[in-house]
C-alpha positions in Angstrom: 31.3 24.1 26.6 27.7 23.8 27.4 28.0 26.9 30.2 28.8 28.9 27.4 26.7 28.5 24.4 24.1 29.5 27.6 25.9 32.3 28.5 26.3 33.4 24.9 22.5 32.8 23.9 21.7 34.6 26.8 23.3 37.9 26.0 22.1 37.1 22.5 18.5 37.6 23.6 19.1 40.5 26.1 20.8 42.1 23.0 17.5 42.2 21.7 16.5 44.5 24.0 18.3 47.0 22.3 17.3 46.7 19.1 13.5 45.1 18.7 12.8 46.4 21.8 13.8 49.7 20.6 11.8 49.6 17.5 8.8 48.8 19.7 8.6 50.7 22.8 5.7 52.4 21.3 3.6 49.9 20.5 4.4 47.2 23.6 5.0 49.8 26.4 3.9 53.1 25.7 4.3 54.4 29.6 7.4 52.4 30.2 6.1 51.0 33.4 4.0 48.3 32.3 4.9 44.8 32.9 4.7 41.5 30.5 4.4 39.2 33.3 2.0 40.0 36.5 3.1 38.1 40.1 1.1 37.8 42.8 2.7 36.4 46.0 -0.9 34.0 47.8 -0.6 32.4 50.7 -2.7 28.9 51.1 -3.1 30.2 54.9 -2.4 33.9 56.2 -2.4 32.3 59.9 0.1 29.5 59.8 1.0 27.7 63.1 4.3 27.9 64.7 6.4 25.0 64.4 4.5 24.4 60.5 5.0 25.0 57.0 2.4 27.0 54.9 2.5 27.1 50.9 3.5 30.4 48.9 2.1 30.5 45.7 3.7 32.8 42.9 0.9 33.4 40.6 2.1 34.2 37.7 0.0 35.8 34.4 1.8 36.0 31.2 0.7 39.0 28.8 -1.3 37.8 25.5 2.0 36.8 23.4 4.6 36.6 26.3 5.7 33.9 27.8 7.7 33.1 31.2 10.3 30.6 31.8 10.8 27.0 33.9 13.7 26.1 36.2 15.7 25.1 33.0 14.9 27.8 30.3 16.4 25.8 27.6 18.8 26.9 25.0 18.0 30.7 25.7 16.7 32.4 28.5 17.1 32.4 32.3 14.6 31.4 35.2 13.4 33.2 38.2 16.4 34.6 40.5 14.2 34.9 44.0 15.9 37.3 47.2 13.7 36.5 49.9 13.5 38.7 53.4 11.8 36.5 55.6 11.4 36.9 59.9 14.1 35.9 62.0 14.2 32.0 61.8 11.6 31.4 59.2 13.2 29.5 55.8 11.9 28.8 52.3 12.5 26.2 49.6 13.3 26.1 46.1 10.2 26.7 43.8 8.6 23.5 42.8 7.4 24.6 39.2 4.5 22.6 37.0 5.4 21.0 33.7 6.3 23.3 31.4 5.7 23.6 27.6 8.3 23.8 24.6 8.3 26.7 22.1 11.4 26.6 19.3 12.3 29.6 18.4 15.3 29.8 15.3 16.4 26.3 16.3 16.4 26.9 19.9 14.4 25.1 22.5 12.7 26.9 25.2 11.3 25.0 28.6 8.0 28.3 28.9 4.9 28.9 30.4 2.3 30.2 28.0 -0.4 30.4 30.0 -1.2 31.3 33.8 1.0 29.3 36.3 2.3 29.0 40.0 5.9 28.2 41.5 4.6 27.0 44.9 7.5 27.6 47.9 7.3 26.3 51.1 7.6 28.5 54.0 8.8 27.1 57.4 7.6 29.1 60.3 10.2 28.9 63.5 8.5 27.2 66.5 7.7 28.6 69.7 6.2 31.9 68.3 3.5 33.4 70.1 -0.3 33.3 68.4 -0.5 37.1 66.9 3.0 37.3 65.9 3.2 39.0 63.0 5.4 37.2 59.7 6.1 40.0 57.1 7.2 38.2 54.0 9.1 40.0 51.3 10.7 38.9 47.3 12.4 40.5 44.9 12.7 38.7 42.3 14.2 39.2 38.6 13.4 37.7 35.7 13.0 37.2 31.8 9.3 38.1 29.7 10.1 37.1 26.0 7.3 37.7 23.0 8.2 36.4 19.6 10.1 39.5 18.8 11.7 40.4 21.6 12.5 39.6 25.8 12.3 42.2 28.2 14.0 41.5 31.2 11.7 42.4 34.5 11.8 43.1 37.6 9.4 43.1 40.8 9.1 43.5 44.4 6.6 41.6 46.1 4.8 41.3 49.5 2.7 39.6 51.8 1.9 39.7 55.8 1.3 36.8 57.5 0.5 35.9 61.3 1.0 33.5 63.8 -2.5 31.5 64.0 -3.8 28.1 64.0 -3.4 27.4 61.2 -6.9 27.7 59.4 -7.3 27.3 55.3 -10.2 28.2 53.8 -12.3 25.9 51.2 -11.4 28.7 48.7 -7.4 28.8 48.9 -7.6 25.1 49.1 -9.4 24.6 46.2 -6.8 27.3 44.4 -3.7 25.3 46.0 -4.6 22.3 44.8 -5.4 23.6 41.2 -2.2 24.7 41.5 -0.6 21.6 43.0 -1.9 19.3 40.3 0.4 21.1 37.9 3.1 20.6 40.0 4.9 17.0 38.8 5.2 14.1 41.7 8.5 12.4 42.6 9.1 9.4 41.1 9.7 6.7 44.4 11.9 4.8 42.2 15.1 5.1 40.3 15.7 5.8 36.9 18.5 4.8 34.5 20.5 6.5 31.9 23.1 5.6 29.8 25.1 7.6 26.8 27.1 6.3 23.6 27.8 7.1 20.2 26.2 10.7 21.0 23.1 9.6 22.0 21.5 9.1 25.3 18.7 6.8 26.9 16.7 7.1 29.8 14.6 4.1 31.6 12.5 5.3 33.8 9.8 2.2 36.0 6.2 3.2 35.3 3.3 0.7 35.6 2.6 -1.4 32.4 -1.0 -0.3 31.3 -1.0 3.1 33.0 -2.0 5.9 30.9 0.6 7.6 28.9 -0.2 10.9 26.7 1.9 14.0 25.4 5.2 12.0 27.0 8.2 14.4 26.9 11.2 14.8 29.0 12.5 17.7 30.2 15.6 17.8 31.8 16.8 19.8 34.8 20.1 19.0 35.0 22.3 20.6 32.3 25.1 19.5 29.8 23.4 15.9 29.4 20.4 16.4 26.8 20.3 18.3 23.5 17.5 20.5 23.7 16.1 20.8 20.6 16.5 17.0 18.9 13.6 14.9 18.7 12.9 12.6 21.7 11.5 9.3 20.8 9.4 8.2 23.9 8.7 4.4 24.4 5.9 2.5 26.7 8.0 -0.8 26.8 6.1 -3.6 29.7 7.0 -1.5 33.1 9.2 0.9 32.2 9.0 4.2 29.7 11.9 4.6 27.6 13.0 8.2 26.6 15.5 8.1 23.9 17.3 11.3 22.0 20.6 13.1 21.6 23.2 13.6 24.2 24.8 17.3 24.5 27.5 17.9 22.3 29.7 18.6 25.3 28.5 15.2 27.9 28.7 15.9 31.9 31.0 14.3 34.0 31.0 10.4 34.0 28.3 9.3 37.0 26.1 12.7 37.2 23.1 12.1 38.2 20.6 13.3 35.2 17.0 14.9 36.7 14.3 15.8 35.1 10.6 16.0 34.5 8.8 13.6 32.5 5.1 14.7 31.3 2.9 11.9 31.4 -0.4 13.8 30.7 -1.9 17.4 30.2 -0.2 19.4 32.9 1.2 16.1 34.8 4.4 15.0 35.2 6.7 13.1 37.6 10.4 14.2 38.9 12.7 11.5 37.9 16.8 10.8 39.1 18.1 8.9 37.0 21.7 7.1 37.3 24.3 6.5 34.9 23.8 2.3 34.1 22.9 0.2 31.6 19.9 0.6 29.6 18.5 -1.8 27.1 16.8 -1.2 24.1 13.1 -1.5 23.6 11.5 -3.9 21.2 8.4 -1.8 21.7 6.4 0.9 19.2 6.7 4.1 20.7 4.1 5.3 23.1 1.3 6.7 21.9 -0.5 8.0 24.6 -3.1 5.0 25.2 -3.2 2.5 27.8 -1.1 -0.8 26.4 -3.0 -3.3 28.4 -2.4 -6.5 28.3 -0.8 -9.6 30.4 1.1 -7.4 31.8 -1.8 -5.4 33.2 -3.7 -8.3 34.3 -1.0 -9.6 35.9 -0.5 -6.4 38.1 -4.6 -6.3 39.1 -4.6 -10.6 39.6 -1.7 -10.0 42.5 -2.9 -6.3 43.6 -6.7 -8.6 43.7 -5.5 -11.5 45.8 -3.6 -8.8 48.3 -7.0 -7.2 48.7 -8.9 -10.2 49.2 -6.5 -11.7 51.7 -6.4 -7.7 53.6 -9.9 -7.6 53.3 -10.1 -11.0 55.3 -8.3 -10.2 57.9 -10.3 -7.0 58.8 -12.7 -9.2 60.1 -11.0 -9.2 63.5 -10.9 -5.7 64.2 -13.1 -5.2 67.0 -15.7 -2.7 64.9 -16.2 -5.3 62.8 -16.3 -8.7 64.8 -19.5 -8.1 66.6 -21.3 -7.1 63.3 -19.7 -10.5 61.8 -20.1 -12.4 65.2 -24.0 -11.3 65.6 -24.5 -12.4 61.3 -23.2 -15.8 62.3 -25.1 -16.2 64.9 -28.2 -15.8 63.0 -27.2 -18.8 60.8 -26.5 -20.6 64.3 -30.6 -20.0 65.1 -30.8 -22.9 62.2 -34.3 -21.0 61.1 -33.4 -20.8 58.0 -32.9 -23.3 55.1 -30.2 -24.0 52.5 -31.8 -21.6 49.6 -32.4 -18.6 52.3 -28.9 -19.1 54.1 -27.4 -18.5 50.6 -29.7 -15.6 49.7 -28.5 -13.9 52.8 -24.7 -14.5 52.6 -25.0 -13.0 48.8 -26.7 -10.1 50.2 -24.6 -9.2 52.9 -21.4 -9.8 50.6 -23.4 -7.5 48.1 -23.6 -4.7 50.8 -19.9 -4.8 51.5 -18.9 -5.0 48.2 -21.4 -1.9 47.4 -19.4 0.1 49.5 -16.0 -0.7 49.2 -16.7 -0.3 45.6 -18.2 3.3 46.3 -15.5 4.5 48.3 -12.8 3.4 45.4 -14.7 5.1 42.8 -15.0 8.2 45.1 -11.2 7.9 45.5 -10.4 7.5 41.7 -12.7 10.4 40.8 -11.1 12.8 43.9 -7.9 11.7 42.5 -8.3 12.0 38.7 -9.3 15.7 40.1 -6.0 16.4 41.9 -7.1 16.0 45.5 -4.8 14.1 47.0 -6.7 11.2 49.0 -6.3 7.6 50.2 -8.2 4.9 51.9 -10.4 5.8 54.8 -10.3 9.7 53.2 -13.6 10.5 54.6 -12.2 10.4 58.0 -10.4 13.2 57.6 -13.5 14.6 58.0 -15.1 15.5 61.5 -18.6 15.3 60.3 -17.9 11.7 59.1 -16.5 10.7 62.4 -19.8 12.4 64.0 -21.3 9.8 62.1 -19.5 6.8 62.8 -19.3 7.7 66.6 -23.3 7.7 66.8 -23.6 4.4 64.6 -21.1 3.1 66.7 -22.9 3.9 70.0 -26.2 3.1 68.0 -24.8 -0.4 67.6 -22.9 -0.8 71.3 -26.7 0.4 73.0 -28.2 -2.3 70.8 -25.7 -5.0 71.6 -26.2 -4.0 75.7 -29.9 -4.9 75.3 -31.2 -1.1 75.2 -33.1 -1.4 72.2 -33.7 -4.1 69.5 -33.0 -2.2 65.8 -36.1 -2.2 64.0 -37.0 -4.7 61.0 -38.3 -2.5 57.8 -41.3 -3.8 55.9 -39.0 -4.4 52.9 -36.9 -6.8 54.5 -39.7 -9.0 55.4 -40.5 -9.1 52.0 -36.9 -9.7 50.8 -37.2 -12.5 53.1 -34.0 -10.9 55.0 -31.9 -9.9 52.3 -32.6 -6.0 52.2 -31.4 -6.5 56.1 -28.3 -8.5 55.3 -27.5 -6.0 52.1 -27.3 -2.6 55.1 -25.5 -5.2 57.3 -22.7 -6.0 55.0 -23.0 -1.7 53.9 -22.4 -1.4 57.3 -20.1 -3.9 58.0 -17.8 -2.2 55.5 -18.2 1.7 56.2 -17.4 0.9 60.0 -14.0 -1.1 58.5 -12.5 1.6 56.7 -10.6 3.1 59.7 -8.3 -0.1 59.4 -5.6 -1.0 56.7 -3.7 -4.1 57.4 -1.3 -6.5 55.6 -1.4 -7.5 52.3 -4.0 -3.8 52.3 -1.6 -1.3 51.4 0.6 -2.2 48.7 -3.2 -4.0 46.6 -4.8 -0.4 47.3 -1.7 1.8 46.2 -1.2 -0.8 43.0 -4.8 0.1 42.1 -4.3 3.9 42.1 -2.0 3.2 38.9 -3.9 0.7 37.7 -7.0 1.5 34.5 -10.4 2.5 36.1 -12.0 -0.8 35.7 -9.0 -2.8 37.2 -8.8 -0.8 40.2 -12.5 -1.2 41.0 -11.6 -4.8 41.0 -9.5 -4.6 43.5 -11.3 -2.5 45.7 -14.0 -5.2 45.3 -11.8 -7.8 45.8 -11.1 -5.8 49.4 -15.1 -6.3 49.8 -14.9 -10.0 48.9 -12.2 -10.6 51.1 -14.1 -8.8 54.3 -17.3 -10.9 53.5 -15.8 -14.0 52.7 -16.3 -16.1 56.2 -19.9 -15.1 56.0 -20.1 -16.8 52.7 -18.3 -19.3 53.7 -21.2 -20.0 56.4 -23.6 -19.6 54.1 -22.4 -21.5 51.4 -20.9 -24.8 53.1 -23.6 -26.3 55.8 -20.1 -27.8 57.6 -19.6 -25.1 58.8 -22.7 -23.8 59.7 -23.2 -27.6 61.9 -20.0 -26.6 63.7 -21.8 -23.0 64.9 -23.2 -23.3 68.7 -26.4 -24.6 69.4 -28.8 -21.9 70.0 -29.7 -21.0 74.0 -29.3 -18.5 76.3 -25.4 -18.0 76.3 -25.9 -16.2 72.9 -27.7 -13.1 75.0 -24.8 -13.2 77.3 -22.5 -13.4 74.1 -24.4 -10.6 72.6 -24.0 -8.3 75.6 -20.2 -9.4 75.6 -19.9 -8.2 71.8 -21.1 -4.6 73.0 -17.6 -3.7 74.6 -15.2 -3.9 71.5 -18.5 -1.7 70.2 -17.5 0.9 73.6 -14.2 0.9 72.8 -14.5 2.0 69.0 -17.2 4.3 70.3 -13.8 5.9 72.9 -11.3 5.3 70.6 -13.7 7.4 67.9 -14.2 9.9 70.2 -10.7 10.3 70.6 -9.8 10.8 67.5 -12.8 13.4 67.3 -11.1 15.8 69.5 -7.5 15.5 67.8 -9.7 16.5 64.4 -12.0 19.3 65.9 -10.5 20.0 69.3 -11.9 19.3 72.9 -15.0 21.5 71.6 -15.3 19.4 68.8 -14.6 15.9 71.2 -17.5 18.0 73.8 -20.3 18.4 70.9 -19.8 14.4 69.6 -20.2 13.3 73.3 -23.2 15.6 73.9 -25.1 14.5 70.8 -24.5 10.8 71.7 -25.6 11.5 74.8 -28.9 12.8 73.6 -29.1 10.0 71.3 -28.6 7.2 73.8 -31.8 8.8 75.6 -33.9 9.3 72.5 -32.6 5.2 72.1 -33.9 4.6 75.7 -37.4 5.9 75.1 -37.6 3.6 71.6 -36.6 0.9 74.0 -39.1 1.4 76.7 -41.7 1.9 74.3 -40.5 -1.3 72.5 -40.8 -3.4 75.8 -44.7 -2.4 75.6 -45.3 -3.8 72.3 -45.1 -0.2 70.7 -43.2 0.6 67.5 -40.5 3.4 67.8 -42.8 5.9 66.0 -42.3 8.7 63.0 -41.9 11.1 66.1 -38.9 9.3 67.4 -37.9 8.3 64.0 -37.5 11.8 63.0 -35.7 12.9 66.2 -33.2 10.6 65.7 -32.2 11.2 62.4 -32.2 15.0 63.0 -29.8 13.8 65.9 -27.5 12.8 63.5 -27.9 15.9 61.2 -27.2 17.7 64.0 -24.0 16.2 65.4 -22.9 16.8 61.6 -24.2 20.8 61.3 -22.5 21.3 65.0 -19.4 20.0 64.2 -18.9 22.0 61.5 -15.8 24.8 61.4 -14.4 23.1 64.4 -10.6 23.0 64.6 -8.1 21.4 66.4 -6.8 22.7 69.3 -3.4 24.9 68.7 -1.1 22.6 69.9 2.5 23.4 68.9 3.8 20.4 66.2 7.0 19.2 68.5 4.5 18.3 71.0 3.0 15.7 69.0 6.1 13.9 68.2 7.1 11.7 71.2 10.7 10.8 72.1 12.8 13.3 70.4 10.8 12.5 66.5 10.3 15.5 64.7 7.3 16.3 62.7 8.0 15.1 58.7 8.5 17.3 56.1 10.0 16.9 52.9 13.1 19.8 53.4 13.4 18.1 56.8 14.7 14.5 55.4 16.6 16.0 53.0 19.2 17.6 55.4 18.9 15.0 57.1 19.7 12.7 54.1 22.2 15.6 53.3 24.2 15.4 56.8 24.3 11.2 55.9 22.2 10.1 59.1 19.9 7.3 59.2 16.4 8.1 58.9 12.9 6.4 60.1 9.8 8.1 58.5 6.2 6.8 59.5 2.7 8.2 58.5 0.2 7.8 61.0 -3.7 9.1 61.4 -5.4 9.1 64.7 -8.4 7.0 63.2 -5.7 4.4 61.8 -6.2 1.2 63.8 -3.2 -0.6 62.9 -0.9 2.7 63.1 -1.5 3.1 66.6 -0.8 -0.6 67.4 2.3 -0.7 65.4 3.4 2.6 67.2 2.4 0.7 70.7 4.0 -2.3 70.1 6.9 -1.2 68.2 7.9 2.4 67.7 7.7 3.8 70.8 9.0 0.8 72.9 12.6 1.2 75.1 14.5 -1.0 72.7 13.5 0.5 69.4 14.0 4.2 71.1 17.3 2.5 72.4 18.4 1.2 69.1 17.7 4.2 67.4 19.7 6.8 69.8 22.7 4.1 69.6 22.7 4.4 65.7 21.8 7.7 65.3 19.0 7.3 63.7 16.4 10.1 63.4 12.5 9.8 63.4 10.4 11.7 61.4 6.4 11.5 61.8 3.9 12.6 59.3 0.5 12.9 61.0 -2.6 12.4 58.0 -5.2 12.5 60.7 -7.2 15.9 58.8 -5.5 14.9 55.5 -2.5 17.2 54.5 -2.5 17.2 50.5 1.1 17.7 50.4 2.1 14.2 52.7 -1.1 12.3 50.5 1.0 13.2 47.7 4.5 12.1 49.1 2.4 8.8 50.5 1.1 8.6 46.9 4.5 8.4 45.0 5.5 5.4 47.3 2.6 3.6 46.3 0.3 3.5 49.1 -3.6 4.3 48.7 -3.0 5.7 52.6 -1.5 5.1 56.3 0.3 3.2 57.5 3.4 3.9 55.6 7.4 2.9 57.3 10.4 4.2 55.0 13.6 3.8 56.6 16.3 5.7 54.6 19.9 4.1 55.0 23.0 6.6 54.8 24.1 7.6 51.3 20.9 5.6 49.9 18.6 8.1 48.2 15.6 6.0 47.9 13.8 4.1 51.3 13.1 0.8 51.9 9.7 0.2 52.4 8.8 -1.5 56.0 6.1 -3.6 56.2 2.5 -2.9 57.6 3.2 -4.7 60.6 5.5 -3.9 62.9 7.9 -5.8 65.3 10.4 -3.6 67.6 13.1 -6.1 66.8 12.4 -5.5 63.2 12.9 -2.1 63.9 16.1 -2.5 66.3 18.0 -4.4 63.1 17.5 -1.7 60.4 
């Protein structure tokens, strides 16, 4: 039986220890108190917030010619056995180890770590502590150090003191977290597929056609299903990988579930369950590490393209981006320019918003190829970017209202408008991001799989699909005939485009103080505030034929810098977690659904950000409502939020594996049903009342 050969192999290596070991105490350990394999227990913050979760690394540094084990040691060895003292309600989870390596050794496979690496552990702190409490943390943990000749089994004990705070991370441990996190493998949000015969075993596991593939290799966590040390034959076939090798000697019981990691990269992998099925064979050349391509890959961007266009589109009726397409149209309505120059300008103003949506995917791609784990609308997470937007946004509201009239650079003249359209279309599209809609999610978190050059095509087909009625109006003089004749109304209709500007302007400020606190809300307000009145003076001296002036110019713009230095090192306010989560919801973590999974309840998760337009209209209109709360209580089902306002890297992540570039995100987990079913963007609180 499989239990024990292990048990047997084990003892077989620790009877080394009496023997090699012996032979070279000298030479490996003179003092007898040295140690093969150094642990350092880091904390990401050392002042968590009641109510949270903070990350525990345990940094481990193999000696030159030693090496540590994974979860699953393989055919010899054992892992890490962890005895944690933790304060009085506190609780932490299983170590989530990164991908491992394989080292044979006499026949034998071995799941190691060569190098440096870091189980991470959650720690969940109990609510309602006091700030200043203090959280002593302490391990022992036990383990095996192996060299080529010989394993020495090792001990440690292993501390840290934490306390109660608000939660603050510096740029340094984040930085090291994340290192650390990008060697941790993702979960798989989709099931896998085994099935055994005839002594061997295959594995289908989804995985986007096209998407790169290198140093594949599965390594199994669950035991008895997988001979270690046979050859795996690994298999890119259309949109699935297929991993096929020989079954243990000794199989598992008929329907266990078979888990593992499969490496997809240098130090990446993803955590796949698989289920006992049927599994067809590939017609397919194994995998050799590159991209296949192909129709299969064009077909995924044409479809991910079309859903970006048509999201794209409808952003044009948010109300930070009507005006700025309302006002555009208007200028075509004025009917002073011709056929050649309406073109020109449409093409520039498309241009501009393609520019930017473009930049913004590229920033995304590159952030994520790094291991930072970001989505659409990322720079929002940001208080300084929201300083920003809030001043351009009351910028643009002032102008609307008839304050000032925005200045027209020489270079536009000479670009006979364009160079103005190009920054209106830039700006069109920056102001935009706050929103995903329909059709949005699903094209954006296709292109995150996607090759580099197919997912900038669908972030420009996002840009093509926000400028497309202004190139419509450009393009076919129908339409441009069916615009109002020009007249006074179009002042009044100008003033009346300045309060959706207001409302972004409040609704921006909001969000500023759930980012940086009522401090942080206080410093936005006051710099817009001495903006508006540095916009009032360009006014008045615009109303007697006077330029704005390098003087103003330059007070403006160090305005701005301003807003962005103040801002800085702000923080939200320390607000304990269960008071964010309205009607009985609790505040989503990963450990959280899985007892909840575990006790067989129902379960709603949803992924929100305060600068998420469409989030807080689903959540008005159909989360929160009587008759959803209603439906829920009657069925028991429970409601977990996951707040992304200031960008959590551990929810991106989660949000990542089910596909989505970002929020909003509704999984509704059915009763014995490991995976969710994925809600769509828009909600309806009958939708939710029938899950």
């Amino acid at each position: 039986m499989r239990w024990f050969h292990d048990v047997v192999v084990t003892l077989f290596a620790l009877l080394l220890v009496g023997s090699a070991a012996q032979a070279q105490a000298a030479t490996l350990d003179p003092a007898g108190a040295g140690t093969h394999l150094k642990i350092t227990l880091v904390a990401e913050s050392d002042r968590p917030m009641a109510g949270t979760s903070v990350t525990l690394a345990l940094a481990s540094v193999p000696a030159p010619g030693w090496h540590g084990y994974w979860q699953n040691p393989g055919d010899a060895g054992f892992p890490a056995k962890l005895d944690w003292t933790l304060p009085k309600g506190a609780s932490a989870s299983e170590p989530a180890y990164p991908v491992p390596g394989t080292l044979i050794v006499a026949d034998l496979m071995n799941y190691v770590f060569e190098r440096p690496y870091a189980p991470l552990v959650t720690l969940k702190i109990p609510a309602g502590l006091a700030v200043g409490t203090p959280l002593p943390v302490r391990l022992k943990t036990n383990y095996l150090v192996c060299s080529a000749e010989v394993c020495v089994p090792e001990s440690a004990d292993l501390s840290i003191d934490l306390v109660v705070g608000d939660g603050t991370i510096t740029p340094q441990a984040r930085a090291r977290f994340d290192a650390w996190r990008r060697a941790v493998p993702k979960p798989l949000d989709a099931r896998a597929t085994y099935q055994t015969g005839n002594g061997r075993i295959r594995i289908a596991v989804p995985y986007p056609a096209g998407a790169a593939l290198t140093k594949a290799y599965f390594y199994p966590i669950t035991t008895g299903m997988i001979d270690y040390a046979a050859a795996q034959t690994v298999t890119q076939d259309g949109d699935r990988i297929l991993i096929e090798t020989k079954a243990a000697t000794t199989p598992a019981a008929a329907g266990t579930a078979l888990q593992g990691v499969l490496q997809i990269g240098a130090r990446q992998g993803l955590v796949v369950t698989a289920a006992a099925g049927t599994v067809a064979a590939s017609h397919t050349a194994p995998a050799s590490g590159q991209s296949l391509g192909g129709a299969s890959v064009a077909t995924a961007t044409l479809l991910a393209f079309a859903g970006a266009v048509l999201g794209g589109l409808i952003l044009n009726i948010m109300p930070c981006v009507f005006p700025i397409l309302s006002l555009k149209a208007l200028s075509l309505a004025r009917g002073h320019l011709d056929e050649r120059a309406a073109r020109h300008e449409a093409l520039a103003y498309a241009a501009g918003v393609i520019a930017v949506c473009v930049a913004l995917g590229g920033a995304i791609l590159a952030l994520r190829a790094g291991g930072t784990a970001v989505g659409w609308a990322f720079q929002l997470q940001d208080p300084r970017a929201i300083v920003v937007l809030l001043l351009l946004t009351v910028a643009l509201a002032l102008n609307l209202s008839g304050l000032f009239e925005i200045p027209t650079p020489a270079f536009v003249n000479r670009s006979g408008g364009a160079g103005g359209a190009f920054a209106t279309g830039a700006l069109a599209a920056f102001i935009a991001t706050p929103c995903t809609g329909p059709f949005m999610g699903a094209a954006l978190g296709a292109a995150l799989v996607l090759p580099w050059a197919a997912a900038l095509a669908v972030f420009a087909g996002l840009g093509i699909g926000l400028a497309l009625p202004f190139l419509a109006l450009g393009f076919i003089p129908a339409l441009r005939r069916r615009l109002p004749k020009p007249g006074l109304w179009m002042e009044t209709f100008r003033r009346i485009l300045a309060i959706p500007m207001w409302l972004t302007a409040i609704a921006l400020a909001w969000v500023l103080g759930h980012e940086a606190g009522v401090n942080g809300m206080a410093i936005g307000l006051v710099v817009a505030f001495g903006m508006a009145v540095l916009l009032w003076i360009a006014g008045a001296r615009q109303a007697r034929g006077l330029a704005i002036g390098v003087v103003l110019s330059a007070l403006l713009l160090a305005t701005v810098v301003a807003g962005t230095w103040l801002i800085a090192g702000q923080h939200p306010d320390a607000i304990g977690a269960p008071a964010l989560a309205p009607g009985g919801a609790e505040p989503f973590s990963e450990a959280r659904l899985a007892a909840l999974q575990k006790e067989g309840r129902p379960v709603f998760v949803y992924f929100t950000a305060d600068w998420c337009l469409t989030c807080k209209v689903n959540e008005k209109i159909a989360i929160e409502t009587d008759a959803t709360r209603k439906a829920f209580a009657d069925h028991k089902v429970a409601v977990l939020i996951g707040d992304w306002t200031n960008g959590d890297p551990m929810m991106g992540r989660f949000i990542e594996a089910h596909n989505r570039a970002g929020v909003p995100l509704y999984l509704y987990y059915a009763p014995g049903v490991a995976e969710p079913r994925v809600l769509p963007q828009v909600l309806t609180s009958a939708m939710l009342a029938g899950l």
